[in-house]
SEZADREN-334570 format. One line per 4 residues: number of its first residue (from 1); their letters; for each residue z, x, y of C-alpha. Coordinates in steps of 0.1 Angstrom, whole numbers. Layout:
NUM = a = Z/X/Y ~ ...
***
This chain:
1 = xxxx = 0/0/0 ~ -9/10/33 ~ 12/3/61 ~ 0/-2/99
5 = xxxx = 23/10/132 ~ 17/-26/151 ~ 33/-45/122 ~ 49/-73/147
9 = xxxx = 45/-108/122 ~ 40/-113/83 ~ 27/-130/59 ~ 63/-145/48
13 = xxxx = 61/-175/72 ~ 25/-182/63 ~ 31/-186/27 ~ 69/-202/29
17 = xxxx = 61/-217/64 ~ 33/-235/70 ~ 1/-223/61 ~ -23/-207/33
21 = xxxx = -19/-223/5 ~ 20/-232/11 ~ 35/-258/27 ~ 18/-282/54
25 = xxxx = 38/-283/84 ~ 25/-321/92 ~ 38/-332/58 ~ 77/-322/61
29 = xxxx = 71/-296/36 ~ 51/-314/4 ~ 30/-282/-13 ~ -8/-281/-12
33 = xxxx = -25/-286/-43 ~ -51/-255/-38 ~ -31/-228/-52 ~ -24/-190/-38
37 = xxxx = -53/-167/-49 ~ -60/-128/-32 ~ -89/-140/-11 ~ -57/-161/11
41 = xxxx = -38/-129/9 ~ -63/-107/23 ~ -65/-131/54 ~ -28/-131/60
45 = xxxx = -25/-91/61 ~ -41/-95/93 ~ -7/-116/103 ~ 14/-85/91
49 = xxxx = -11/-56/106 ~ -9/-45/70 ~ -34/-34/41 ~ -24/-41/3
53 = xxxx = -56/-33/-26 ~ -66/-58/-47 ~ -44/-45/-77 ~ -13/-51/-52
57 = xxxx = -29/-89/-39 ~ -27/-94/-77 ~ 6/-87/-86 ~ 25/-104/-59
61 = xxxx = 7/-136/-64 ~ 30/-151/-90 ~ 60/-138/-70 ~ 45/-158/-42
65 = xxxx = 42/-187/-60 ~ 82/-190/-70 ~ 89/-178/-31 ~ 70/-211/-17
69 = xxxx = 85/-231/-39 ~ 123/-219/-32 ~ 112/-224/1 ~ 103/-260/-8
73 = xxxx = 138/-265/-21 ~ 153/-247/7 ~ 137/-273/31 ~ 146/-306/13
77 = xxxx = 190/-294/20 ~ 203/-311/44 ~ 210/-291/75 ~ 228/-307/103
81 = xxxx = 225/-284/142 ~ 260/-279/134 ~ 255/-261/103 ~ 262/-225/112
85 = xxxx = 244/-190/92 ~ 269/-173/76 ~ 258/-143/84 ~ 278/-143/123
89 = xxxx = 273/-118/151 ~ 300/-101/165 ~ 294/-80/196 ~ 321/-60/193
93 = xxxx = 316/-24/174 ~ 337/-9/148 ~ 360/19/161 ~ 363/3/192
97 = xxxx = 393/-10/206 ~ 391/-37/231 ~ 421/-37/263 ~ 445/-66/255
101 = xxxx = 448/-90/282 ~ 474/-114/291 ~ 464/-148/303 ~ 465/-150/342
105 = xxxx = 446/-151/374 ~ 467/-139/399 ~ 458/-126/441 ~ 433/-160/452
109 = xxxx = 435/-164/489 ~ 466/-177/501 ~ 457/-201/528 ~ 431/-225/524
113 = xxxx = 436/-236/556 ~ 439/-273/562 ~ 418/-300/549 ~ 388/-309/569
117 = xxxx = 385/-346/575 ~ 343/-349/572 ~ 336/-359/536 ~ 311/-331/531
121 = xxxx = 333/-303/544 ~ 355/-313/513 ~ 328/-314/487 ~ 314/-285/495
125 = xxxx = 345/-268/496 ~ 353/-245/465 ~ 376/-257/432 ~ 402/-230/446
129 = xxxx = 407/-248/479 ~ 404/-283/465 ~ 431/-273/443 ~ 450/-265/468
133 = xxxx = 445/-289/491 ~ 456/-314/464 ~ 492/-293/458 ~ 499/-298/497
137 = xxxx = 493/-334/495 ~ 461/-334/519 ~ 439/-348/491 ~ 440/-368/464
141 = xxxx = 420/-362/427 ~ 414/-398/434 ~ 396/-393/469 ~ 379/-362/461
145 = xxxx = 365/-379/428 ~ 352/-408/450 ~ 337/-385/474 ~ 314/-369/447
149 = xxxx = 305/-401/429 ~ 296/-411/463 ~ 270/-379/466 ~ 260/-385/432
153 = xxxx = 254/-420/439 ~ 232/-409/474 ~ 212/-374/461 ~ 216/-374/426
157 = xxxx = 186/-392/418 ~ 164/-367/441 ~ 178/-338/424 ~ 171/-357/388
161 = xxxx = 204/-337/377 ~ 227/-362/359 ~ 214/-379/326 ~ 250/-398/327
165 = xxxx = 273/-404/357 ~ 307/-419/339 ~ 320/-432/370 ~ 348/-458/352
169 = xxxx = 363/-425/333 ~ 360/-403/363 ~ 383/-430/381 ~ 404/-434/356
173 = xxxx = 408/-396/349 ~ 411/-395/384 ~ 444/-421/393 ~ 459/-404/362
177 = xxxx = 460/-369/377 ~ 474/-382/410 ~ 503/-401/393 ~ 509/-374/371
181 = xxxx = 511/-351/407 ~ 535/-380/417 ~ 557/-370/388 ~ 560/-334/392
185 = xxxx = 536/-328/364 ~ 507/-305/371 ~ 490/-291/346 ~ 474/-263/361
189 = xxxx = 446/-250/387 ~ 423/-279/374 ~ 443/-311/381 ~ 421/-331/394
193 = xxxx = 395/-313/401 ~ 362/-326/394 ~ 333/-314/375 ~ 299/-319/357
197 = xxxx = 292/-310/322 ~ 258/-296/308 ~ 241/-324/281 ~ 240/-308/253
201 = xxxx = 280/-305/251 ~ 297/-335/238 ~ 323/-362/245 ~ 333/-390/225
205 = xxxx = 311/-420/233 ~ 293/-406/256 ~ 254/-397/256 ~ 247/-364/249
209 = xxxx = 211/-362/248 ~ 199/-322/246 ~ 174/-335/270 ~ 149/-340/246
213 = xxxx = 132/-380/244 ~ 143/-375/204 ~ 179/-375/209 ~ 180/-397/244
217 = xxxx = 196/-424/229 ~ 221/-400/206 ~ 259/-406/213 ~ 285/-380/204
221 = xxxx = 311/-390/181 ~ 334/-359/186 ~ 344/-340/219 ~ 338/-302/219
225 = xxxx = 362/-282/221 ~ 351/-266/258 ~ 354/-301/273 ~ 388/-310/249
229 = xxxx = 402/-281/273 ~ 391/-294/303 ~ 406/-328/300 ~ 441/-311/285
233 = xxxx = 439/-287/321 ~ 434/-322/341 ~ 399/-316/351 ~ 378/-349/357
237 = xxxx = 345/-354/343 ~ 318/-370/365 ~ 295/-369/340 ~ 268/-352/319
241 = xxxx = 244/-331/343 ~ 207/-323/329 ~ 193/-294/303 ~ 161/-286/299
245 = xxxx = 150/-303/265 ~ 169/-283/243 ~ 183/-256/262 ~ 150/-247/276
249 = xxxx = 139/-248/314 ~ 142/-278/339 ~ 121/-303/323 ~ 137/-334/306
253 = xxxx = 131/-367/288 ~ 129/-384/323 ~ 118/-358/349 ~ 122/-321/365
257 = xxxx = 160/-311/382 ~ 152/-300/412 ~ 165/-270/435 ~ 185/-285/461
261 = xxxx = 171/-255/484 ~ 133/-264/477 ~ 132/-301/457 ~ 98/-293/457
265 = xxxx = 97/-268/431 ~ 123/-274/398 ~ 160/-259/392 ~ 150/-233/364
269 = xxxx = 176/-234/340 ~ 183/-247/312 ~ 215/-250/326 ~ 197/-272/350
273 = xxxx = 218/-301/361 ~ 248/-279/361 ~ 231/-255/393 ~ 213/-280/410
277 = xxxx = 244/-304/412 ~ 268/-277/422 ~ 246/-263/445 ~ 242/-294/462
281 = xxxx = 282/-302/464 ~ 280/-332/439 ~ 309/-317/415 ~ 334/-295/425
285 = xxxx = 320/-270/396 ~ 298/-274/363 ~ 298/-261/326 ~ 263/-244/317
289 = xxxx = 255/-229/286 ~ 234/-196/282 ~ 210/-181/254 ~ 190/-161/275
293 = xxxx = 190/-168/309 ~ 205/-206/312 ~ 235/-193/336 ~ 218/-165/355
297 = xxxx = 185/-180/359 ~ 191/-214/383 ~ 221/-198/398 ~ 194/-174/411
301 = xxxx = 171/-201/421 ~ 200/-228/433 ~ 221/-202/449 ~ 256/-208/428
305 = xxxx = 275/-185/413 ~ 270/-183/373 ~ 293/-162/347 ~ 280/-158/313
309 = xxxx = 311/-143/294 ~ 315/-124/265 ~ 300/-135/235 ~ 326/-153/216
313 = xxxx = 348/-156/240 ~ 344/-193/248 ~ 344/-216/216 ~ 312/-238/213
317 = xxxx = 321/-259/190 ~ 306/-294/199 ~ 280/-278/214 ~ 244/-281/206
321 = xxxx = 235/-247/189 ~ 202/-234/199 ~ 207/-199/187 ~ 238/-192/166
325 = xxxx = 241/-153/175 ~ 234/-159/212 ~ 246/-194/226 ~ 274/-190/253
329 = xxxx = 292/-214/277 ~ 302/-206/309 ~ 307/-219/344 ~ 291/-223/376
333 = xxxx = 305/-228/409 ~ 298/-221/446 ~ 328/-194/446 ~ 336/-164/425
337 = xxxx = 369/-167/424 ~ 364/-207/412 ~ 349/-191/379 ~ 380/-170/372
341 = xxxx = 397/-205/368 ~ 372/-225/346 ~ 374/-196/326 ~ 409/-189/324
345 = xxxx = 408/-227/308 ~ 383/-229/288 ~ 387/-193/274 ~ 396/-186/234
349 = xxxx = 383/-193/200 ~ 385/-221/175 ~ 378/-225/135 ~ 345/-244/143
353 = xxxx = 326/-216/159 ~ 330/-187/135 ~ 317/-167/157 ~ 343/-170/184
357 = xxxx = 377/-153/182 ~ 413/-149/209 ~ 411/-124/233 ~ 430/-127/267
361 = xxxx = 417/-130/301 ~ 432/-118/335 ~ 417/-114/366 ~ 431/-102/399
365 = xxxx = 417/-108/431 ~ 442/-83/451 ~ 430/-54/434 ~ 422/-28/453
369 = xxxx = 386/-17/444 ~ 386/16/456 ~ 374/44/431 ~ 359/20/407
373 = xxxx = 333/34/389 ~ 302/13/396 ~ 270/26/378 ~ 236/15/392
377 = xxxx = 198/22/382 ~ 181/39/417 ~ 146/31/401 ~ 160/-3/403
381 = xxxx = 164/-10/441 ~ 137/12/453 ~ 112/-21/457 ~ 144/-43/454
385 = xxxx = 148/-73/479 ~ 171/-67/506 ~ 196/-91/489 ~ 200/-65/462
389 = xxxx = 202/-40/482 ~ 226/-58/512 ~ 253/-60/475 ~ 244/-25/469
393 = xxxx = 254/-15/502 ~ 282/-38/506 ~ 299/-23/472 ~ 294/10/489
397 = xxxx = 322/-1/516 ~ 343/-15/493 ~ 348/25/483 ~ 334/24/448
401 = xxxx = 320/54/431 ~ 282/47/427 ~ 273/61/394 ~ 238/62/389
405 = xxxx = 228/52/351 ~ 198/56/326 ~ 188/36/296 ~ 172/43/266
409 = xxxx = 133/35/263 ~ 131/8/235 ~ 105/-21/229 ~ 139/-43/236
413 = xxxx = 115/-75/239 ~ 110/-73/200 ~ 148/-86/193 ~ 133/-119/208
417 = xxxx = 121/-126/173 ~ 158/-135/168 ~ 158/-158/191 ~ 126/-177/187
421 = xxxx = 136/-177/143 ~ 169/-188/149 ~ 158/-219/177 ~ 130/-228/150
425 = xxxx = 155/-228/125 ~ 179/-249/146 ~ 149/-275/149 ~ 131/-273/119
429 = xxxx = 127/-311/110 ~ 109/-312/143 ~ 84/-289/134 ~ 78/-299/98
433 = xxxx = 79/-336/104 ~ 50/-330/134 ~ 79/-344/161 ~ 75/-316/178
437 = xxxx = 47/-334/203 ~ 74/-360/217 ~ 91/-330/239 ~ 76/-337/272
441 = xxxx = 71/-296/282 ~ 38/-286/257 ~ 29/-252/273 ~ 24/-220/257
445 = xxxx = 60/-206/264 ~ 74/-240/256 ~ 98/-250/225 ~ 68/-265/207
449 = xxxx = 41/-235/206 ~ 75/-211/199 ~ 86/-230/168 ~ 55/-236/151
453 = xxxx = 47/-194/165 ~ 78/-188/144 ~ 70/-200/110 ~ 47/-171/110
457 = xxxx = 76/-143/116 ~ 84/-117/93 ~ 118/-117/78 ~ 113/-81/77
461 = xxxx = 107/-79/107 ~ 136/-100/118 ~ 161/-78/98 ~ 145/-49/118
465 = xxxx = 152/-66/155 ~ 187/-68/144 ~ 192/-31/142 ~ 175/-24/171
469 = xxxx = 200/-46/184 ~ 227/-27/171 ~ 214/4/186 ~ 216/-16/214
473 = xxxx = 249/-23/215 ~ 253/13/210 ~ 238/22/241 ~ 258/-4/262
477 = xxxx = 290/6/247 ~ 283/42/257 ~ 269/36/293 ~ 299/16/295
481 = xxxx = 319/46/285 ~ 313/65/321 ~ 315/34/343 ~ 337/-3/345
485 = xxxx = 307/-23/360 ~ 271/-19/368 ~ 250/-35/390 ~ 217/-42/399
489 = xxxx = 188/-75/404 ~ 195/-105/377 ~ 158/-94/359 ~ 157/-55/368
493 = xxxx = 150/-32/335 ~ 152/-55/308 ~ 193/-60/317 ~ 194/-97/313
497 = xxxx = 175/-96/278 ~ 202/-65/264 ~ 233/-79/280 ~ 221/-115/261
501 = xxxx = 216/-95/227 ~ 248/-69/232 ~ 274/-100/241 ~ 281/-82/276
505 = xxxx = 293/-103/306 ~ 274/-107/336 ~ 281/-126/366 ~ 249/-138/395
509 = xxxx = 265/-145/424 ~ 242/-154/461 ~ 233/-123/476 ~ 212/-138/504
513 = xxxx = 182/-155/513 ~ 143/-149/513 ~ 113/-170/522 ~ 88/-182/485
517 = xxxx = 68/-203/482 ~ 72/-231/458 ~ 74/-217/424 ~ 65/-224/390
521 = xxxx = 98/-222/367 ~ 83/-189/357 ~ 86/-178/396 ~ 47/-180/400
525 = xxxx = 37/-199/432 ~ 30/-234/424 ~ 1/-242/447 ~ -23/-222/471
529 = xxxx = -10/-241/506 ~ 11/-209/516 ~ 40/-229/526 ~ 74/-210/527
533 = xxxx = 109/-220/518 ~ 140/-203/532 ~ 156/-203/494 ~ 192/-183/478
537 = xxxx = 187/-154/460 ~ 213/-135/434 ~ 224/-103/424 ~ 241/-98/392
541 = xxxx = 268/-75/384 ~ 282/-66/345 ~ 311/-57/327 ~ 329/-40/295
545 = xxxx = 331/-67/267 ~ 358/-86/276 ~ 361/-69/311 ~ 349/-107/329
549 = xxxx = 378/-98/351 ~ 366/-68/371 ~ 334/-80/384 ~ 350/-112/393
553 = xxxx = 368/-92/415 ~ 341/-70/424 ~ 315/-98/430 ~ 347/-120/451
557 = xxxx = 347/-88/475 ~ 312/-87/479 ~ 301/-126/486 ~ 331/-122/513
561 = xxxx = 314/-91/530 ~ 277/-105/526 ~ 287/-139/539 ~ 262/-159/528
565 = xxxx = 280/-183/502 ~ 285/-207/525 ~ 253/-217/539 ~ 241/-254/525
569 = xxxx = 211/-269/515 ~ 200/-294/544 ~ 182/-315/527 ~ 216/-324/514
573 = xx = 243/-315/536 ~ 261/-347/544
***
C-alpha cells in the first residue's frame, strides 16, 4: 500500500456512512442491495488521497462488508443528544498541578452611587450595581424585573432575540426575591437580578427549542443544572433568548437576531439572543454557550463582555450537546466584573456531565496588577485595529510586564474534524432520515452541508486531530509557563480555534469602536451601497486553566481606562 501526504478524509465514512455500496443516507440507514466490489474501492481512495493494488482492494472487501453492517447495527441503537461518548476530554495534563481556589469574589467597587430615577439608566446599569442598589433598598427585583419585560415587550421583537419571554414566572420569581429581602434572607450577589438564558438550556415546562423548526415545539422536562443554580442564587429568569439552530450562527426557526448596534446586519453567535439582548439592556445579564466561538464571537459584534471558562468548569448537564469534548457555558454581561459573579454561581461539576469536575473560583478586583506577566504576539498588532492596540496600550499603564510570545506552526484547522464528527454524531437522525433540509440556514458552511461532509471523515484521521490536539495542549501549558495572561485580537493567529481545543479561558471584553459596513455573519460586507455603521469592537484576553480570575481583573482595569463600555446602542437607548 501506498500512502499519499494530503491524506485529509477516508473511505470509512463512505462505506459505513452514506455512500458506495453502504448505507443510503435518504433511507435512515437500510443497506443497498448492489454489493462492495474493487472497482467502488478504487473510486473512494480518491476520498482518502491514498493508493491500495488490486491484491489489497481484494482482501479488505469482505472486512468491508462485516464493517457496514456493524455500522448498520450501530445506527438502529437508540441514541438520545444526551447520551454522552465515553471516551471524555479533560483539558488538564498529567503532571500538572492546578492552584486551589477558594470560592470568593472579593474588591467590586464600593459605591454604586445612587439609583438613577430614568428607567433606562437602570437597565443599562451592570448586575453589580443593580445588586446593590437592591441591598440599599433603592430598587426592588420586582421593579427592575418590570423594567426589562417592559424593554423586552418594546425592542425585543426588532432584535428577534427571545424565542420565550416567561413573563408570569419572572413576576413571580421576582415578588419572591423582594419578600425574601424583607425577611433578611438574601441569597447572594444574584437576588433578584434578572437574566436571559440561551435556548438550547433547559427548564422545566418551558420551550427549549435549539433554534431549529424540528424541535420548536420541544418542551423540556428537566432543568439543567446551570439554570437549577441560578434560581437556588435568586436570579430571575425572563426567559429563553435565541441560538442559532443548533448552536450555530444567528439564524433561527423564525428569523435573524440582530445587532442592537447595526439591526441591519445579524448578531453572529450562536450565543445570539444572549449578546443581542444584553447588549441592548433587555436582561441585566445572559447565559451563552460556546463550542467554537458562540461567547466571543457576538460579544465582538454586540459589544458585551463574554467569558468562555475553563472547559469543565461549568456543568452542562441539561444542555443541548453539540460537541461533547468542546461545549461550554458561560456568561455575558455589559461589565467585567458582572461575569465574575455569574460565574462564581454557576461554577462546579455535577454527575451528568462526565466531563466536568470541582475546582474553585476566586477573583479579586483590588489586585494590584503591577508586574503581571502579560505575554502578547507583536506580529499580532502590527495591522491590528486601534481597539486592540488602545488595550494593548492601556495594559502597558497598568504596569504589566509585556512578554512577547511565539507559537508553534501547526495545521491547527485539521482538529476541526473533531468538531464537525462529533456535531454529526450529535445529529445523526437528521442526516440519515434526510431532515436535514428543514434547518432554515442551507449554505456551504452551514449545519446541513457539515453533517452530511462528515459521513465521509476518516476515523483515522479523527484519532490523528486528537493528538495534535494534545500537542496542543502541550504548547499552551508551556507558553503559559513564562506568562499568567496573554492578549491579543479575538481571531488573531489561530487563538480562538486552540484555546476552544486546549480548554483555556478567554474573556472578549469592548475595546472600542470602528466604522463597517453591514456584514455578512462571516464579517463580509453584505451589500455594495458603502454605508457605514459606528459598531463595538473586542479584544480578548486569556488565562491558565482555571486562572478565569486574573483576566477578570485584568480586563475590569482595562474597560475602566479605555472607557468605552458605557456607550449604548441608540436605536435602543430608552
Amino acid at each position: 500500500m501506498t500512502g499519499s501526504n494530503n491524506t485529509r478524509r477516508t473511505v470509512l465514512g463512505l462505506l459505513a456512512g452514506a455512500g458506495v455500496g453502504g448505507i443510503a443516507a435518504s433511507a435512515a440507514g437500510a443497506r443497498q442491495q448492489t454489493p462492495v466490489n474493487s472497482e467502488m474501492l478504487s473510486g473512494a481512495e480518491r476520498l482518502m488521497g491514498v493508493s491500495y493494488t488490486p491484491s489489497e482492494r481484494e482482501q479488505m472487501l469482505n472486512g468491508i462488508e462485516a464493517w457496514m453492517s456493524r455500522a448498520e447495527r450501530l445506527r438502529a441503537v437508540e441514541k438520545p443528544n444526551e447520551l454522552a461518548p465515553a471516551l471524555t476530554f479533560d483539558p488538564r495534563l498529567p503532571g500538572k498541578t492546578y492552584r486551589a481556589q477558594d470560592n470568593f469574589v472579593t474588591g467590586l467597587p464600593i459605591n454604586a452611587g445612587p439609583a438613577p430615577s430614568d428607567p433606562a439608566d437602570i437597565a443599562f446599569a451592570p448586575s453589580w450595581k443593580h445588586a446593590a442598589w437592591m441591598a440599599s433598598g433603592e430598587l426592588t427585583s420586582v421593579q427592575l424585573t418590570d423594567i426589562y419585560l417592559d424593554r423586552i415587550a418594546r425592542h425585543g421583537e426588532a432584535l428577534e432575540c427571545f424565542v420565550t419571554v416567561t413573563a408570569d414566572l419572572a413576576r413571580r420569581q421576582a415578588a419572591q426575591m423582594d419578600a425574601e429581602r424583607a425577611r433578611g434572607q438574601v441569597r447572594g450577589p444574584l437576588h433578584g437580578v434578572p437574566y436571559a438564558l440561551k435556548d438550547i438550556i433547559d427548564v422545566a415546562d418551558i420551550r427549549a427549542t435549539w433554534g431549529a423548526t424540528l424541535y420548536q415545539d420541544r418542551v423540556a422536562e428537566e432543568t439543567a443544572v446551570v439554570a437549577k443554580r441560578l434560581e437556588e442564587a435568586g436570579a430571575v429568569l425572563l426567559g429563553k433568548a435565541t441560538s442559532g439552530a443548533l448552536a450555530y450562527g444567528d439564524i433561527w426557526f423564525d428569523g435573524v437576531t440582530r445587532n442592537p448596534f447595526n439591526p441591519n446586519e445579524g448578531s453572529s453567535g450562536s450565543s445570539a439572543g444572549p449578546a443581542s439582548a444584553t447588549a441592548a439592556a433587555l436582561c441585566s445579564f445572559a447565559i451563552g454557550t460556546e463550542t467554537l466561538g458562540s461567547i466571543v464571537s457576538p460579544s465582538h459584534r454586540c459589544g458585551t463582555t463574554g467569558l468562555r471558562p475553563t472547559f469543565g468548569r461549568v456543568a452542562r448537564t441539561g444542555a443541548m450537546a453539540l460537541c461533547w469534548s468542546l461545549d461550554k457555558i458561560g456568561p455575558i454581561v455589559r461589565s467585567t466584573p458582572d461575569a465574575a459573579l455569574v460565574l462564581g454561581v454557576i461554577n462546579g461539576g455535577d454527575a451528568g456531565d462526565a466531563s466536568s469536575f470541582d475546582h474553585g473560583f476566586e477573583a479579586d478586583f483590588s489586585r494590584d496588577l503591577s508586574g503581571l506577566r502579560l505575554g502578547y504576539n507583536p506580529t499580532w498588532f502590527e495591522e491590528a485595529a486601534d481597539p486592540d492596540r488602545a488595550a494593548l496600550e492601556a495594559a502597558r499603564a497598568l504596569g504589566v510586564e509585556l512578554v512577547p510570545v511565539e507559537f508553534e506552526e501547526q495545521p491547527w484547522d485539521a482538529m476541526l474534524i473533531q468538531l464537525e464528527c462529533e456535531a454529526a454524531a450529535a445529529f445523526e437522525t437528521m442526516t440519515l432520515e434526510d431532515l436535514d433540509d428543514q434547518l432554515r440556514w442551507q449554505v456551504d458552511a452551514a449545519w446541513p452541508n457539515t453533517f452530511r461532509r462528515a459521513r465521509f471523515a476518516s476515523a483515522v484521521d479523527m484519532v490523528n486531530a486528537d493528538r495534535l490536539r494534545r500537542k496542543a495542549m502541550t504548547m499552551m501549558a508551556e507558553t503559559f509557563e513564562g506568562i499568567d495572561a496573554m492578549i491579543g485580537p479575538n481571531f488573531a493567529g489561530g487563538m480562538l480555534l486552540i484555546t476552544n481545543y486546549t480548554g483555556h479561558p478567554q474573556l472578549a471584553f469592548r475595546s472600542g469602536f470602528v466604522d463597517q459596513p453591514t456584514r455578512t455573519i462571516f464579517g463580509a460586507p453584505a451589500d455594495e451601497s458603502g454605508d457605514t455603521f459606528s459598531v463595538p469592537y473586542a479584544t480578548s484576553l486569556w488565562a491558565p486553566l482555571f486562572d478565569e480570575g486574573v483576566i477578570l481583573a485584568l480586563g475590569a482595569q482595562i474597560e475602566a481606562r479605555l472607557g468605552v463600555a458605557d456607550t449604548r446602542p441608540q436605536a435602543f437607548a430608552e
